[in-house]
C-alpha positions as a Markdown table, in Angstrom:
| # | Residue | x | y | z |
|---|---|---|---|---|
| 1 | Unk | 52.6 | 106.5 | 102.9 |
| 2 | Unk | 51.7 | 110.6 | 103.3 |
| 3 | Unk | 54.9 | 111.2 | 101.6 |
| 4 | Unk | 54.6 | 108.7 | 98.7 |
| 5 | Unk | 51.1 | 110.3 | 98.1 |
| 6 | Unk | 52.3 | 113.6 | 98.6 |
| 7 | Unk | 55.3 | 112.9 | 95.5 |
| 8 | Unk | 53.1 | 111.1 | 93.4 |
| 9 | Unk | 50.4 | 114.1 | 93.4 |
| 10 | Unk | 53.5 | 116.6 | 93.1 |
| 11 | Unk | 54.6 | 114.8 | 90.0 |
| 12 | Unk | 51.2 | 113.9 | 88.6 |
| 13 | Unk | 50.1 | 117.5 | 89.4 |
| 14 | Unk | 53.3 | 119.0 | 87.4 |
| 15 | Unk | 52.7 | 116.6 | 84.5 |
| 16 | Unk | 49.1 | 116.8 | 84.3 |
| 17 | Unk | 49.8 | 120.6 | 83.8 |
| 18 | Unk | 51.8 | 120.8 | 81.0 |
| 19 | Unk | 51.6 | 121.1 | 77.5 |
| 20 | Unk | 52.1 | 118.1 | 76.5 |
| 21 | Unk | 49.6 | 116.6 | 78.3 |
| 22 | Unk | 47.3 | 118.9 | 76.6 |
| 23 | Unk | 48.1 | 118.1 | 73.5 |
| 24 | Unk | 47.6 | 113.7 | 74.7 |
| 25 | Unk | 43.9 | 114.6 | 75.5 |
| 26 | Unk | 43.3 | 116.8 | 72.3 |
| 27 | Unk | 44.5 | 113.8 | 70.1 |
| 28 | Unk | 42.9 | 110.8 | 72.4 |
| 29 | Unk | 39.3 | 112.9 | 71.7 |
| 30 | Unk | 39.7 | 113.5 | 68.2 |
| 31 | Unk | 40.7 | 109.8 | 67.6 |
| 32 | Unk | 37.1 | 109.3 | 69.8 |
| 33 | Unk | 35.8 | 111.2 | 67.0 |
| 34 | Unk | 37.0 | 109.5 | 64.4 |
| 35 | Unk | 36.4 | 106.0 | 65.7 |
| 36 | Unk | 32.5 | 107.7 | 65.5 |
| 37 | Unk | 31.5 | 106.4 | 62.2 |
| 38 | Unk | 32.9 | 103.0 | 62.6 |
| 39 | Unk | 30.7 | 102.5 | 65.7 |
| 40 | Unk | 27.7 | 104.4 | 64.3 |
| 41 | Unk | 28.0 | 106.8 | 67.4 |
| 42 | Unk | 26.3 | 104.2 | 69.5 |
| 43 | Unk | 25.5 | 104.1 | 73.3 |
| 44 | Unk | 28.4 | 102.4 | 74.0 |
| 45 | Unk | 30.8 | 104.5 | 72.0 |
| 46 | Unk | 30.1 | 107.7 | 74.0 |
| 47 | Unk | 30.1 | 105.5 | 77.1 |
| 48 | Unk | 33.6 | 105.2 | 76.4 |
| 49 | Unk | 34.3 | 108.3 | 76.5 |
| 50 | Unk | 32.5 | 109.5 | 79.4 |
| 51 | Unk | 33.4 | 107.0 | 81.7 |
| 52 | Unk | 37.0 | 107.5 | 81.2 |
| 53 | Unk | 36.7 | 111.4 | 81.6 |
| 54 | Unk | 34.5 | 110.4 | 84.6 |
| 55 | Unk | 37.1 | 108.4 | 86.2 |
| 56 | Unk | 40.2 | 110.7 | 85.4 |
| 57 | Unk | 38.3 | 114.3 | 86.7 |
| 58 | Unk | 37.8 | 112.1 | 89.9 |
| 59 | Unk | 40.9 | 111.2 | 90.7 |
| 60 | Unk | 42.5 | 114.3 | 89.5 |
| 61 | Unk | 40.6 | 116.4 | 92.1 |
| 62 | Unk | 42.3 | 114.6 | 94.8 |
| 63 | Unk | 45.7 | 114.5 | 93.6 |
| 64 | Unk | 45.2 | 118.2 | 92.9 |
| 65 | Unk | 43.4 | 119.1 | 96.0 |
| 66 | Unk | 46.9 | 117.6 | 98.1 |
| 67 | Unk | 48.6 | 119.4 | 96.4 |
| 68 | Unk | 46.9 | 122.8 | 97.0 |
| 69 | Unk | 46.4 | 122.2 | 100.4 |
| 70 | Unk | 50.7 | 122.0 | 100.5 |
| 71 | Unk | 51.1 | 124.4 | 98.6 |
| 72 | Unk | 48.9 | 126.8 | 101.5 |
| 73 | Unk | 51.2 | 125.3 | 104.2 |
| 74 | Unk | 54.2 | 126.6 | 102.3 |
| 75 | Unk | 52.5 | 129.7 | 101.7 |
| 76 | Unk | 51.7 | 130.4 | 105.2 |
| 77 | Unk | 54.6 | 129.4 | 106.8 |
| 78 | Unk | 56.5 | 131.9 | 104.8 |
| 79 | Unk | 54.2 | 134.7 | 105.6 |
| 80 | Unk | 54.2 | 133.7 | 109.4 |
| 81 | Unk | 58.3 | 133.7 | 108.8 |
| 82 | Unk | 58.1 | 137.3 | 107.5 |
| 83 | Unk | 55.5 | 138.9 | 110.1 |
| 84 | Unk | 58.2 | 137.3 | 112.8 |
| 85 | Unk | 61.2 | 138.6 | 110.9 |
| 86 | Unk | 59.6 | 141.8 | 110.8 |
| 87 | Unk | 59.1 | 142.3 | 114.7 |
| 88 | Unk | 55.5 | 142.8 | 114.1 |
| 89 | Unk | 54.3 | 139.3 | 115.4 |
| 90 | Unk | 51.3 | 140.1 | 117.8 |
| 91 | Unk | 47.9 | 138.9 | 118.7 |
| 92 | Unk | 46.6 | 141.6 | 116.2 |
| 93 | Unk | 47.7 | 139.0 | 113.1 |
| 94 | Unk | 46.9 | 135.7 | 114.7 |
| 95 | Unk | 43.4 | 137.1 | 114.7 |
| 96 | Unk | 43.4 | 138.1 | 111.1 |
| 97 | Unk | 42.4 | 134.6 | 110.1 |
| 98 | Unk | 39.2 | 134.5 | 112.4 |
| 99 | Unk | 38.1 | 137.6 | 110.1 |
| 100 | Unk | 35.0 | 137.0 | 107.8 |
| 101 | Unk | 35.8 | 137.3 | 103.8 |
């Protein structure tokens, strides 16, 4: 299941991110706009349209937060692959993470 999860954020992340998907959102507000009028920009009406933003923003932030996190373990695997490859592993760098900010 991890590595279902960890595809389907991976591909929802990438997709989410693109242009395209941009340009979905722009047109799916601006036809929540439009429909305005017809619904006399009742209670329901922007219901609508914050329940569904509601609802996305929430799941994205978990598909996007797995993603982040692997992307760190890449990140840091690479860096701990370099410090070795350099000769220059010691207890000196395995402390550098306990630093404060």
């Amino acid at each position: 299941m991890d590595r279902f999860f960890g595809r389907l954020a991976s591909f929802i992340a990438n997709k989410a991110g693109a242009w395209q998907s941009f340009v979905i959102a722009l047109a799916l507000v601006i036809a929540w706009v439009a429909t305005g009028p017809m619904f006399h920009f009742s209670t329901q009406w922007q219901l609508c349209i914050n329940s569904a933003t509601t609802i996305i923003t929430f799941l994205m932030v978990f598909l996007i937060q797995n993603e982040q996190n692997r992307n760190d373990e890449v990140l840091q695997d690479k860096l701990d692959y370099l410090v070795k490859a350099l000769g220059k592993h010691s207890e000196e760098y395995e402390e550098i993470e306990e630093f404060e900010d």
